[in-house]
Gaussian input, Z-matrix of N, CA and C with variables (Angstrom, degrees):
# hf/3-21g

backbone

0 1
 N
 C     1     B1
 C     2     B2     1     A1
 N     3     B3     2     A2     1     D1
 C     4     B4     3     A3     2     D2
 C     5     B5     4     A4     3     D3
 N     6     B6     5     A5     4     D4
 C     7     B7     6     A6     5     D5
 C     8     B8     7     A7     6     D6
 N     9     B9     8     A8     7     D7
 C    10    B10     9     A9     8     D8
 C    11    B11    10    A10     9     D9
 N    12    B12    11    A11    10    D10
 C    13    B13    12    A12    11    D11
 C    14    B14    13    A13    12    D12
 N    15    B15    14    A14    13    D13
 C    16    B16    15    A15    14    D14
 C    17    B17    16    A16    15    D15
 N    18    B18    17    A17    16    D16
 C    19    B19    18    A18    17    D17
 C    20    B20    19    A19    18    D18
 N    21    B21    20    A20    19    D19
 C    22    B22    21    A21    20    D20
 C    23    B23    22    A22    21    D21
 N    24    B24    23    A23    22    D22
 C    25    B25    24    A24    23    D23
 C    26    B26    25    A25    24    D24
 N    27    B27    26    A26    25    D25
 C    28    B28    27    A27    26    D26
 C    29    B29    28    A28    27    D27
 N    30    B30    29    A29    28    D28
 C    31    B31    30    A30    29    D29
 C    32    B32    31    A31    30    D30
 N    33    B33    32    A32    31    D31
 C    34    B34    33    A33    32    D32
 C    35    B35    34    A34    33    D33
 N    36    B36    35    A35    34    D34
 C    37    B37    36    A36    35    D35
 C    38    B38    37    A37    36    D36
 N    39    B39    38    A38    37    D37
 C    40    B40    39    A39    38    D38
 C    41    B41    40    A40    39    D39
 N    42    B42    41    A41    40    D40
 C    43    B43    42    A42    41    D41
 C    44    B44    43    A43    42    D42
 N    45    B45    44    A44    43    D43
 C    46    B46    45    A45    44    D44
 C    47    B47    46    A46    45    D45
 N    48    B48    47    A47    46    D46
 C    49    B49    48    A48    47    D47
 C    50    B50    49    A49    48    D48
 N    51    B51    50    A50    49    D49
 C    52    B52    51    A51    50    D50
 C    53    B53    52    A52    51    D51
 N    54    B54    53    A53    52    D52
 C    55    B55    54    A54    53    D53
 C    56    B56    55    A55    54    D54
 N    57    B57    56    A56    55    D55
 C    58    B58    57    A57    56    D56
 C    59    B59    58    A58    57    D57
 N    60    B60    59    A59    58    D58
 C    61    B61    60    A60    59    D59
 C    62    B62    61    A61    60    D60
 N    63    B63    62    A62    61    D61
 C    64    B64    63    A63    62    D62
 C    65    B65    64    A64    63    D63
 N    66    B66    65    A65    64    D64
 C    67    B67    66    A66    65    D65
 C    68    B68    67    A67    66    D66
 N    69    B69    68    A68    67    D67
 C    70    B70    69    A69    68    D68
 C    71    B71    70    A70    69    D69
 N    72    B72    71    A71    70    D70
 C    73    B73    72    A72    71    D71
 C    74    B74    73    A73    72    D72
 N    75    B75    74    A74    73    D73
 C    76    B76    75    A75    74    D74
 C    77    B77    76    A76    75    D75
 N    78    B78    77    A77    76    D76
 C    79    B79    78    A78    77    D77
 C    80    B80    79    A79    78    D78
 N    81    B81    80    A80    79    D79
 C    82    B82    81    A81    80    D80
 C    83    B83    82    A82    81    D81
 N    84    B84    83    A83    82    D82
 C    85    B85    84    A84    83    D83
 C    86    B86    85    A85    84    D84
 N    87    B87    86    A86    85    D85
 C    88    B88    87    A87    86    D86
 C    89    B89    88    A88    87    D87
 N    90    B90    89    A89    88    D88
 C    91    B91    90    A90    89    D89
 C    92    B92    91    A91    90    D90
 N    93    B93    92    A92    91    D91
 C    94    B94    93    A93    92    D92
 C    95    B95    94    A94    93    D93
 N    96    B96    95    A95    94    D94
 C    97    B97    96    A96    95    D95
 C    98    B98    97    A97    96    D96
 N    99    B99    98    A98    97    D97
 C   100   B100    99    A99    98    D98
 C   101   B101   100   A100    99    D99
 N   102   B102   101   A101   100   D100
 C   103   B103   102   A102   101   D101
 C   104   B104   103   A103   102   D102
 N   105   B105   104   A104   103   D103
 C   106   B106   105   A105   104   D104
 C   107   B107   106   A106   105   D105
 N   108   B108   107   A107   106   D106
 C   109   B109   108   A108   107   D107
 C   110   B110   109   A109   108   D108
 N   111   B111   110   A110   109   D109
 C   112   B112   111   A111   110   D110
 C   113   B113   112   A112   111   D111
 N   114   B114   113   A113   112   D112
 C   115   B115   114   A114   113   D113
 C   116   B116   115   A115   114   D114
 N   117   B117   116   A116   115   D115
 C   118   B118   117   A117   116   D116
 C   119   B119   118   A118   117   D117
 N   120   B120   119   A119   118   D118
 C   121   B121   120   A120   119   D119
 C   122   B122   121   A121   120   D120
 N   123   B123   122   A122   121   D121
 C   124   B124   123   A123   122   D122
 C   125   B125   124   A124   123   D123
 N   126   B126   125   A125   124   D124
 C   127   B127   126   A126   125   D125
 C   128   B128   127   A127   126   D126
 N   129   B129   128   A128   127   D127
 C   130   B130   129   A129   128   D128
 C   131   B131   130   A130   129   D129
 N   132   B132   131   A131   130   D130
 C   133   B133   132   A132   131   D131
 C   134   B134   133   A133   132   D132
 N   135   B135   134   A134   133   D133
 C   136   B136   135   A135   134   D134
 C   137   B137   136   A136   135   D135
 N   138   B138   137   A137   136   D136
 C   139   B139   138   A138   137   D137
 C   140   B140   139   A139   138   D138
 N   141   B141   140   A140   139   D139
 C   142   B142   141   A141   140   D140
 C   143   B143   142   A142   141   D141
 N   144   B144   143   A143   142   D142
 C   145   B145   144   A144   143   D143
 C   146   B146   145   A145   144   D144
 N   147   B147   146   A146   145   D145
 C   148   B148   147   A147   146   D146
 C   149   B149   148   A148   147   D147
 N   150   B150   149   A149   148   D148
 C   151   B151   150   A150   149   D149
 C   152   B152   151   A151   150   D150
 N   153   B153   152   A152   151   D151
 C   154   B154   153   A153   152   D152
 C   155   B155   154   A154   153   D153
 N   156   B156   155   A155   154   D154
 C   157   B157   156   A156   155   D155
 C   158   B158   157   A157   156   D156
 N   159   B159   158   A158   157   D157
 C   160   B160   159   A159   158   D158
 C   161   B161   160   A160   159   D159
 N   162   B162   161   A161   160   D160
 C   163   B163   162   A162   161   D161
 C   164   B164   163   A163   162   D162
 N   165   B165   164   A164   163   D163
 C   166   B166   165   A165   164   D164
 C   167   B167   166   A166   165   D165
 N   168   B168   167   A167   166   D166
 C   169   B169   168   A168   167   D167
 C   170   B170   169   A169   168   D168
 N   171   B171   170   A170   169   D169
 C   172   B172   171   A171   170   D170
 C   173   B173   172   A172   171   D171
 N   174   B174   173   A173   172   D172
 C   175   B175   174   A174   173   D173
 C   176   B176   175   A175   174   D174
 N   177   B177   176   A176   175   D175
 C   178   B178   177   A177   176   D176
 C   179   B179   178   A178   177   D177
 N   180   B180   179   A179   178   D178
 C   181   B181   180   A180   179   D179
 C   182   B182   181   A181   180   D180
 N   183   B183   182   A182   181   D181
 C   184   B184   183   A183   182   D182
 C   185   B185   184   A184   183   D183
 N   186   B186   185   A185   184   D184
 C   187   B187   186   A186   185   D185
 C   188   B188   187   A187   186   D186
 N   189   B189   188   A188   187   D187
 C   190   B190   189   A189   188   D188
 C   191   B191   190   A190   189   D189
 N   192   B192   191   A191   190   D190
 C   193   B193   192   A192   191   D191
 C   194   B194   193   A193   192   D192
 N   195   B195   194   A194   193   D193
 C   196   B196   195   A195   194   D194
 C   197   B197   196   A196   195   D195
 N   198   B198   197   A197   196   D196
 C   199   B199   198   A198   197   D197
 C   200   B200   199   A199   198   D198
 N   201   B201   200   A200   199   D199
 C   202   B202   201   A201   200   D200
 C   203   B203   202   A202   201   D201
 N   204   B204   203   A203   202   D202
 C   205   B205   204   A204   203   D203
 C   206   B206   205   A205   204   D204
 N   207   B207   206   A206   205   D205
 C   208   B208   207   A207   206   D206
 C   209   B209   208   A208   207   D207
 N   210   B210   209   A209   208   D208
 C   211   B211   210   A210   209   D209
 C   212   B212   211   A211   210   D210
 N   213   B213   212   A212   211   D211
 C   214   B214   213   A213   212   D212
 C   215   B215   214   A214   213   D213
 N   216   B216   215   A215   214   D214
 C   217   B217   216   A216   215   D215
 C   218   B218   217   A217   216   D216
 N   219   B219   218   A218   217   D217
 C   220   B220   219   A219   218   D218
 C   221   B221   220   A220   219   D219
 N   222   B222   221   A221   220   D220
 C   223   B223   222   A222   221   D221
 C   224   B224   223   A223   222   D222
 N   225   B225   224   A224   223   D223
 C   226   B226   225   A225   224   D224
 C   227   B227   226   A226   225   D225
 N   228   B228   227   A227   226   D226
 C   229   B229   228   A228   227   D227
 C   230   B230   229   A229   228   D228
 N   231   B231   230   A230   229   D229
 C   232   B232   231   A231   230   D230
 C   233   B233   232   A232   231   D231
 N   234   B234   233   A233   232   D232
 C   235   B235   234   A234   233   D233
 C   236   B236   235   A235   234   D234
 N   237   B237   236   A236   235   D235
 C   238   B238   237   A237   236   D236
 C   239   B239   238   A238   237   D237
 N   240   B240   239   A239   238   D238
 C   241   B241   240   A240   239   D239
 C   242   B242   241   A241   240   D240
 N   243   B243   242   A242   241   D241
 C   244   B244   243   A243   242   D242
 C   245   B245   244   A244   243   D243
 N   246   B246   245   A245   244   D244
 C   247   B247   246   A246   245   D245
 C   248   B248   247   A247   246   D246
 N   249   B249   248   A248   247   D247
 C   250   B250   249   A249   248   D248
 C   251   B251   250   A250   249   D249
 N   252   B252   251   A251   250   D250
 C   253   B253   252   A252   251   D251
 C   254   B254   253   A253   252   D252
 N   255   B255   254   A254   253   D253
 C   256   B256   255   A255   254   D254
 C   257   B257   256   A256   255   D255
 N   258   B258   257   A257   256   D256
 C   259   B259   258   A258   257   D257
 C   260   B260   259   A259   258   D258
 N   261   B261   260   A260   259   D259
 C   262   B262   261   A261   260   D260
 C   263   B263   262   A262   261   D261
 N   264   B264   263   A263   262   D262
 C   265   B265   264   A264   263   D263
 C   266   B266   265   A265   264   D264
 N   267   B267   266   A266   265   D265
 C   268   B268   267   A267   266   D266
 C   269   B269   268   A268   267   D267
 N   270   B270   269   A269   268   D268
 C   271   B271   270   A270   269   D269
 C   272   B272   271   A271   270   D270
 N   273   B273   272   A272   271   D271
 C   274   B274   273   A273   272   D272
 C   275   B275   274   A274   273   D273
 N   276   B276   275   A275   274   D274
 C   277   B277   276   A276   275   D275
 C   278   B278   277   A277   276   D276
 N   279   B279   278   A278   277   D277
 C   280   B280   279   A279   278   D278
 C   281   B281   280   A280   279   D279
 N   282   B282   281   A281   280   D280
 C   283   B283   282   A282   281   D281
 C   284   B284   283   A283   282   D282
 N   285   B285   284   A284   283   D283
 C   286   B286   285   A285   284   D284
 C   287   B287   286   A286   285   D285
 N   288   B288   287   A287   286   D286
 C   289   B289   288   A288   287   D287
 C   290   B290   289   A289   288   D288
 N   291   B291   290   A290   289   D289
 C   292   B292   291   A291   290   D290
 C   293   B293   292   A292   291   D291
 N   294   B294   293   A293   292   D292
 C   295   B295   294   A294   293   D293
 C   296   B296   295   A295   294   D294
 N   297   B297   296   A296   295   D295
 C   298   B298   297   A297   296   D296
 C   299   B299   298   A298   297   D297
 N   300   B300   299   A299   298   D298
 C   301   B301   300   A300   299   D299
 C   302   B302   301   A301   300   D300
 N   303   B303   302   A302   301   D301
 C   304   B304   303   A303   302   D302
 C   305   B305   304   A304   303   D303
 N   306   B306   305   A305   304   D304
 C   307   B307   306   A306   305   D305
 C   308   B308   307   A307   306   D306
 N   309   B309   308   A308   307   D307
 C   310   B310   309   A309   308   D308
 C   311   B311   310   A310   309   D309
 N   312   B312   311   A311   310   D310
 C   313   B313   312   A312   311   D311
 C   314   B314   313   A313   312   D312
 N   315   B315   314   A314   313   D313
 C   316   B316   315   A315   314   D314
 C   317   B317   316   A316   315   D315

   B1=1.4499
   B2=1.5221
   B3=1.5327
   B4=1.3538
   B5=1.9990
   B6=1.0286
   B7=1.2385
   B8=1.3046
   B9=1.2388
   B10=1.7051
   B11=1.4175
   B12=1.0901
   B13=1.7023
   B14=1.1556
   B15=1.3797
   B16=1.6742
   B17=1.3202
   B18=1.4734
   B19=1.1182
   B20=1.5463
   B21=1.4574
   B22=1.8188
   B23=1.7495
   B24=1.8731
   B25=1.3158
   B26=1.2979
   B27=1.0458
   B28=1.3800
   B29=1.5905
   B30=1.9215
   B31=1.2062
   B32=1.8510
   B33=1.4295
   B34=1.2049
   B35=2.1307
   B36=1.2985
   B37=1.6342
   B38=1.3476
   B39=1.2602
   B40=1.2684
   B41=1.6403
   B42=1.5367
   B43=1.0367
   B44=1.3797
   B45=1.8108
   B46=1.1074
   B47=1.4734
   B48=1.3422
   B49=1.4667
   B50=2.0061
   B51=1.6073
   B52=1.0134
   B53=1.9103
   B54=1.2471
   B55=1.0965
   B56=1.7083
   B57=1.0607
   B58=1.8185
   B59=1.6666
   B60=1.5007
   B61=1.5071
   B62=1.3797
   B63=1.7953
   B64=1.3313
   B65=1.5314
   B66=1.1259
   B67=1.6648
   B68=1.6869
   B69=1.1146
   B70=0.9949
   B71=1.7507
   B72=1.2905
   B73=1.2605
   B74=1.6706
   B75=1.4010
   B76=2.1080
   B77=1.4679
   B78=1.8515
   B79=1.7589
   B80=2.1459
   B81=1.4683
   B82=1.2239
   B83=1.2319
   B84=1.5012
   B85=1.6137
   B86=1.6729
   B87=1.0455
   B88=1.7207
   B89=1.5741
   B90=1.2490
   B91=1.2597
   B92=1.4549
   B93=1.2936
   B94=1.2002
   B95=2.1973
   B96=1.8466
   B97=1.8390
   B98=1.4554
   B99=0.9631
   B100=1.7681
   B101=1.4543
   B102=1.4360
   B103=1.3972
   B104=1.6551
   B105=1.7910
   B106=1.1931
   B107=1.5963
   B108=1.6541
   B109=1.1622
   B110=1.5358
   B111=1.3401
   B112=1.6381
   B113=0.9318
   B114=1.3798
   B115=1.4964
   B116=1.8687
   B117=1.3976
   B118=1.4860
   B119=1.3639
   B120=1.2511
   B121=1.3809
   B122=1.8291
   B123=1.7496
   B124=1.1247
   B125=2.1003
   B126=1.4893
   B127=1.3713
   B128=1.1512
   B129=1.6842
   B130=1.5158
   B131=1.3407
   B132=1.6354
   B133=1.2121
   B134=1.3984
   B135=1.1172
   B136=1.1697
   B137=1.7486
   B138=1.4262
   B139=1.2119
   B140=1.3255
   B141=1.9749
   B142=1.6164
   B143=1.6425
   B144=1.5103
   B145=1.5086
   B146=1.4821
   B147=1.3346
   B148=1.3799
   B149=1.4464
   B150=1.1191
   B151=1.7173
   B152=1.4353
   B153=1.5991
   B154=2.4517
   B155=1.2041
   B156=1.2673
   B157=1.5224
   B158=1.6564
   B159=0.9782
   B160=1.6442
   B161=1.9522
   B162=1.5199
   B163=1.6255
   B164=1.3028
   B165=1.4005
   B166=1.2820
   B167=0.9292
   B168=1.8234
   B169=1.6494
   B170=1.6594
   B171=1.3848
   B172=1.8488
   B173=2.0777
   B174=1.3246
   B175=1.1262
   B176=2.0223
   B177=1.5569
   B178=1.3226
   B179=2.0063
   B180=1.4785
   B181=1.1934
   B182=1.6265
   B183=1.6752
   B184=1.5834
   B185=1.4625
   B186=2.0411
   B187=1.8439
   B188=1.5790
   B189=1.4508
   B190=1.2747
   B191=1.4879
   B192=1.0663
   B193=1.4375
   B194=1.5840
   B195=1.0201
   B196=1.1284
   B197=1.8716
   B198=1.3893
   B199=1.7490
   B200=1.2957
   B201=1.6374
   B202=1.4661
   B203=1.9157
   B204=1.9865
   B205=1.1095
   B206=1.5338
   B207=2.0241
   B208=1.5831
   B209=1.7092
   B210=1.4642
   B211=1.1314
   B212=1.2715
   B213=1.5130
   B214=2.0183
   B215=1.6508
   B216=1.4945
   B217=1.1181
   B218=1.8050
   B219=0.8377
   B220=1.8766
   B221=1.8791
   B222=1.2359
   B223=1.8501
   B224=1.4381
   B225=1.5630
   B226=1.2201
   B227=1.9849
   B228=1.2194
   B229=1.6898
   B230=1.3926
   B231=0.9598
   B232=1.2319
   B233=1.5955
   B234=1.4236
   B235=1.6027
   B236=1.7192
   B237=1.5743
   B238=1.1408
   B239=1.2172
   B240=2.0047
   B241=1.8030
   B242=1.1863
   B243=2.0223
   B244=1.4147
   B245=1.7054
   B246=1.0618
   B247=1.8856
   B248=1.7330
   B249=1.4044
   B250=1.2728
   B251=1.5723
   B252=1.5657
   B253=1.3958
   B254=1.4922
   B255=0.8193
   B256=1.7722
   B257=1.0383
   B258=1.3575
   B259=1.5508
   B260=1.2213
   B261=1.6909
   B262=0.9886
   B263=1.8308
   B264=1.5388
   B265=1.3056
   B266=1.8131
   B267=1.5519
   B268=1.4059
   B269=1.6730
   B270=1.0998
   B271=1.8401
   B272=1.5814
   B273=1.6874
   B274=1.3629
   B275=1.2735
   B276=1.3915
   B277=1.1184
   B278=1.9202
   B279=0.9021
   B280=1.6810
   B281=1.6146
   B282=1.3449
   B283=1.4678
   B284=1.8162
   B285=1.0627
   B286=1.5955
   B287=1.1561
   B288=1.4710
   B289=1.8024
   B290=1.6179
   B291=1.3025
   B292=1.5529
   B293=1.4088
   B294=1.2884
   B295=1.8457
   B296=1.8068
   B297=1.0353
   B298=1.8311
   B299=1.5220
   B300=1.5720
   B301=0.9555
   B302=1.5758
   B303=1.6338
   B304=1.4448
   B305=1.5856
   B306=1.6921
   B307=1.8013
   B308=1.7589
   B309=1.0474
   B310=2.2486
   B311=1.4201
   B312=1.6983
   B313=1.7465
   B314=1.7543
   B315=1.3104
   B316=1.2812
   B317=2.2918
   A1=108.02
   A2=104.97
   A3=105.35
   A4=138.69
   A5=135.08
   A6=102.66
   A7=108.92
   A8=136.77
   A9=125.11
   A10=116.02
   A11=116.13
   A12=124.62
   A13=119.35
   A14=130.37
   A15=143.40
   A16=90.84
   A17=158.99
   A18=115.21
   A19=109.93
   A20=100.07
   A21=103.89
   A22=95.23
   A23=98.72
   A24=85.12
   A25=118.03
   A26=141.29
   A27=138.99
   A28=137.55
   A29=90.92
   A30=131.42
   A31=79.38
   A32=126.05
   A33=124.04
   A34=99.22
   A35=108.30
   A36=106.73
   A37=99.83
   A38=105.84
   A39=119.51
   A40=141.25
   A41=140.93
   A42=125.79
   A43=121.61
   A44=128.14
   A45=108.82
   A46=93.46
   A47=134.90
   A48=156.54
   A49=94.24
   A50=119.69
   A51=131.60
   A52=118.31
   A53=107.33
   A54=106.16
   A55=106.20
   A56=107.76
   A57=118.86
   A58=76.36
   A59=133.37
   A60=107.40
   A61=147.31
   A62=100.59
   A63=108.19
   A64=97.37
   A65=116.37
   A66=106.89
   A67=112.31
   A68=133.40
   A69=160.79
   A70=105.35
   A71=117.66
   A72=137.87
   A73=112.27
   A74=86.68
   A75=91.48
   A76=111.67
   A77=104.32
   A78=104.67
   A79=70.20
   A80=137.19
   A81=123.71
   A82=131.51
   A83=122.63
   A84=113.32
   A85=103.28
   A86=134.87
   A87=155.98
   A88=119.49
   A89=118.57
   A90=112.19
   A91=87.94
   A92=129.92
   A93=139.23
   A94=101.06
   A95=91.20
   A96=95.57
   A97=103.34
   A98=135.74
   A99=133.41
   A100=100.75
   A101=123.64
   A102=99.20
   A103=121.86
   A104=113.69
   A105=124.54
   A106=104.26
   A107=102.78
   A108=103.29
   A109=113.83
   A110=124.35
   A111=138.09
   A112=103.64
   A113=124.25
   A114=124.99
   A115=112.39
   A116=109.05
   A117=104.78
   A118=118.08
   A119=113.31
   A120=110.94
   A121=113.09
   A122=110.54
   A123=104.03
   A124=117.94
   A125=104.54
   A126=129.03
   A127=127.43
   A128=107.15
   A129=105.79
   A130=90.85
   A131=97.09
   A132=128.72
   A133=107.60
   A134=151.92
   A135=148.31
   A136=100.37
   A137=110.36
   A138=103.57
   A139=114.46
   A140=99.06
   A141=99.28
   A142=77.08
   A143=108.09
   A144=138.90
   A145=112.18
   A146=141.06
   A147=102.82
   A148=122.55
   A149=131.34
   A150=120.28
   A151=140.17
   A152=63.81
   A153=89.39
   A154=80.69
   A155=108.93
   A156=128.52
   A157=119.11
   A158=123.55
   A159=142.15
   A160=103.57
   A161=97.90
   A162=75.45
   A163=129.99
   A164=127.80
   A165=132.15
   A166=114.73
   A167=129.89
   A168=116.74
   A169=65.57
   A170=88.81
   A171=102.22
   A172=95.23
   A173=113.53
   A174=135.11
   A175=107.12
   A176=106.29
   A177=71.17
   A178=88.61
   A179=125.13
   A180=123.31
   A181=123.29
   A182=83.17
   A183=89.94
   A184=102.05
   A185=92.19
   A186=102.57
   A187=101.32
   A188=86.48
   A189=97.87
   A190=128.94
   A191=151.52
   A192=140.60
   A193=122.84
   A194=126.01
   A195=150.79
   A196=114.61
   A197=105.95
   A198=104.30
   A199=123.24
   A200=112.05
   A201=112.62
   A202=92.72
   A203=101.11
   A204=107.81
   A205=102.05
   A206=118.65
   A207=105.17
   A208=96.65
   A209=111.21
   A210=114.50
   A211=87.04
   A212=133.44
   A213=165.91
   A214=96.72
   A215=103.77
   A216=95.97
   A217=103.63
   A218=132.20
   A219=147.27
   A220=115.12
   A221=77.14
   A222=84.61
   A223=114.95
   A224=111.63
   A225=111.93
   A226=107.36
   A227=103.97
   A228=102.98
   A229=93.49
   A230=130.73
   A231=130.66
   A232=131.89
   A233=145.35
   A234=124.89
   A235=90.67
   A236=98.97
   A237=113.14
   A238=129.22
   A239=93.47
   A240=84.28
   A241=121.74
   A242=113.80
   A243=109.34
   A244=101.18
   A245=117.09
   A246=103.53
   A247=89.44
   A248=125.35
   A249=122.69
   A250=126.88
   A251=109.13
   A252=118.11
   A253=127.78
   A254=134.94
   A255=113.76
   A256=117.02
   A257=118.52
   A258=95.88
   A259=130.65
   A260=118.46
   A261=163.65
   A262=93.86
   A263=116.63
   A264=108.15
   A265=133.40
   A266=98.96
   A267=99.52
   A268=98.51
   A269=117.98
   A270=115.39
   A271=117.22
   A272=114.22
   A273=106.11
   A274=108.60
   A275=128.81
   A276=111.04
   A277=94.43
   A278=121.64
   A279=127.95
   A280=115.48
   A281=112.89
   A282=120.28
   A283=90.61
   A284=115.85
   A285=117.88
   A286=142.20
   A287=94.23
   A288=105.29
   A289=120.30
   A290=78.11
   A291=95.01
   A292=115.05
   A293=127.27
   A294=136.83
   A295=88.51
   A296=134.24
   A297=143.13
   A298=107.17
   A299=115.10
   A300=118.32
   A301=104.92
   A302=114.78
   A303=116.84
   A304=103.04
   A305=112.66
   A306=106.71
   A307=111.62
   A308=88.20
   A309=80.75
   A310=101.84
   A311=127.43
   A312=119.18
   A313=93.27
   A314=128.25
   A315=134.19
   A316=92.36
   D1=138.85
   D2=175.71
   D3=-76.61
   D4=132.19
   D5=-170.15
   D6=-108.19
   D7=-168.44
   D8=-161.51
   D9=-56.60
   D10=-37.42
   D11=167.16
   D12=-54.54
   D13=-6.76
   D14=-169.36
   D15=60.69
   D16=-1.85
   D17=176.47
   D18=-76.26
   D19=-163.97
   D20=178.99
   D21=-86.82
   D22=159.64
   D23=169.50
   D24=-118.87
   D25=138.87
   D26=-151.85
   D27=-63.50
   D28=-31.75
   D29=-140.07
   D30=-106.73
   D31=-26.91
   D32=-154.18
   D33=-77.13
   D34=163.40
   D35=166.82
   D36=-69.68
   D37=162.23
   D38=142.45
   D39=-62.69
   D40=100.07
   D41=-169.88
   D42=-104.11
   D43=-171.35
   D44=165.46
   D45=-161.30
   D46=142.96
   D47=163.69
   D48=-28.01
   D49=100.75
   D50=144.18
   D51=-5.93
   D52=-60.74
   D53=-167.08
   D54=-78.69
   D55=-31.67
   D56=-168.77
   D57=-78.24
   D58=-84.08
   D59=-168.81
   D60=-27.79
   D61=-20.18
   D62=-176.07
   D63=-97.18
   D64=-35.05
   D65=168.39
   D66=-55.29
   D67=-68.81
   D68=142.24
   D69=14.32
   D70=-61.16
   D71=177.46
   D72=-92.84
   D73=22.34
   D74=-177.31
   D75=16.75
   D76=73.64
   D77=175.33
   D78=-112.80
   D79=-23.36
   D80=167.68
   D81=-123.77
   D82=158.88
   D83=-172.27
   D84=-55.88
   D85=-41.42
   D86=-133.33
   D87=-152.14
   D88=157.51
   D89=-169.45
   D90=-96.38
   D91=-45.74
   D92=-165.30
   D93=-40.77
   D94=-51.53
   D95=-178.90
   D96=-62.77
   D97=-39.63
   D98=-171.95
   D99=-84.74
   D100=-9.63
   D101=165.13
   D102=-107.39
   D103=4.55
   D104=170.92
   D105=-75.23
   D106=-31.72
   D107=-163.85
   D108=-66.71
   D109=-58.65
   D110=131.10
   D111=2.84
   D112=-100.36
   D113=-151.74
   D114=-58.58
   D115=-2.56
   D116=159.66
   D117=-94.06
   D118=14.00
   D119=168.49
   D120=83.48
   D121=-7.62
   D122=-171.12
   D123=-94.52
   D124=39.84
   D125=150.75
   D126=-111.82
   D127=167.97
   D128=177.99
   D129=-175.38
   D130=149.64
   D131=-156.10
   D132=-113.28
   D133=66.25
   D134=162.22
   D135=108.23
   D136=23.36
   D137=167.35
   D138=105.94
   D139=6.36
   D140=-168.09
   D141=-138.67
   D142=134.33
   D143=148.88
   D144=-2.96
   D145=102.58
   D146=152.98
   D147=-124.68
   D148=137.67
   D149=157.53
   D150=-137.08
   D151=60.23
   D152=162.78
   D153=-115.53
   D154=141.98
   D155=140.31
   D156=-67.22
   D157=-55.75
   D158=158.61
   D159=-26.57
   D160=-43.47
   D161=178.37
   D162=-49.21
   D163=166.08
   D164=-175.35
   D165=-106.02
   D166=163.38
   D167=-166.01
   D168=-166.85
   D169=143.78
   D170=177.15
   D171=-144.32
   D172=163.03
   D173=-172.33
   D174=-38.70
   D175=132.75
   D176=170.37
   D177=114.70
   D178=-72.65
   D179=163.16
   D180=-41.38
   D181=140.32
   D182=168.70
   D183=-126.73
   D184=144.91
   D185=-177.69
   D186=-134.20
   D187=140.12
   D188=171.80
   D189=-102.99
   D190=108.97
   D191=-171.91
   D192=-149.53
   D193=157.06
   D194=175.40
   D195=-48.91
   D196=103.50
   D197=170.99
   D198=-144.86
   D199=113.94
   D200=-162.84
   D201=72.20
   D202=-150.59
   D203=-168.54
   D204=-100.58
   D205=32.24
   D206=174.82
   D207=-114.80
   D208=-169.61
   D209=-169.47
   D210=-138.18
   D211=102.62
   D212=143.06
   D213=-30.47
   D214=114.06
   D215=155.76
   D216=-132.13
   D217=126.57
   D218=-153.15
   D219=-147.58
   D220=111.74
   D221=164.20
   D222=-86.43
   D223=143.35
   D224=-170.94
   D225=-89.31
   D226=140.25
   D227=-165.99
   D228=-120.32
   D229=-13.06
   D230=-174.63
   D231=-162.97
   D232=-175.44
   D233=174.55
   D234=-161.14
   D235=113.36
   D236=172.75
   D237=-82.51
   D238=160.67
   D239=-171.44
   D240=-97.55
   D241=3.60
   D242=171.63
   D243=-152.23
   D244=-163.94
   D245=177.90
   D246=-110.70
   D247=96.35
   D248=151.01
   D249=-57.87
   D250=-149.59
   D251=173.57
   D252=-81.17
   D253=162.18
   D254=-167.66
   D255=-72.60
   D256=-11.14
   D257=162.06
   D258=-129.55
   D259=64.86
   D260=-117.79
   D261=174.13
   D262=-60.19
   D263=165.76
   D264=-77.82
   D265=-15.74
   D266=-170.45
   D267=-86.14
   D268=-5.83
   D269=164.22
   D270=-95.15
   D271=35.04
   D272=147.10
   D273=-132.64
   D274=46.41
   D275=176.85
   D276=-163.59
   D277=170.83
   D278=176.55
   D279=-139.89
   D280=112.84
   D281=-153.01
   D282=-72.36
   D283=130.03
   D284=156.75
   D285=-114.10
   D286=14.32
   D287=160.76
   D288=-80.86
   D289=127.06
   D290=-179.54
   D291=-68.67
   D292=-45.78
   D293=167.14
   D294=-35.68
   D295=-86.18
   D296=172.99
   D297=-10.64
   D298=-54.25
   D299=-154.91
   D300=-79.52
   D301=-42.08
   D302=-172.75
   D303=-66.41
   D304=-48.48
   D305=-167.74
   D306=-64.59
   D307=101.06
   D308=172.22
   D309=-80.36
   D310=24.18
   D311=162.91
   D312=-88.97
   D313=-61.58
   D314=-152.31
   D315=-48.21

């Protein structure tokens, strides 16, 4: 992030575009689907509503959202720099649904 000087500031987190993270972390085929999904309002960011896609979410956040017919809830562990292989994606994030955690079929 920039600070009034335009340079970068050093001191700032690191962030990354909501919608590119959820692509990113293959929870969607497309950025375009994770940002329809957003802009209906059916995410949230730490417990608060969101629908920008553009918002930012840096390490450390938890989101909750809608996939298939379950409801994802995931802390962010990390923010990648491209959408690799899945498991490559399942090390930026930490699943915190408990329904996930009890079924050893899923």
């Amino acid at each position: 992030m920039a600070g009034p000087s335009g340079k970068p500031d050093p001191a700032a987190a690191p962030k990354l575009r909501l919608d590119k993270w959820l692509w990113q972390a293959r929870f969607f085929k497309s950025r375009t689907l994770a940002a329809e999904v957003i802009a209906e309002g059916h995410v949230r960011v730490n417990g608060t509503r969101i629908s920008r896609p553009g918002r930012d979410v840096s390490e450390g956040d938890t989101l909750t959202f809608p996939q298939g017919n379950r409801i994802r809830v995931v802390r962010i562990t990390a923010l990648g720099i491209r959408r690799g292989p899945a498991t490559e994606a399942q090390a930026l994030y930490v699943d915190l649904d408990a329904a996930s955690a009890l079924d050893p079929l899923e």
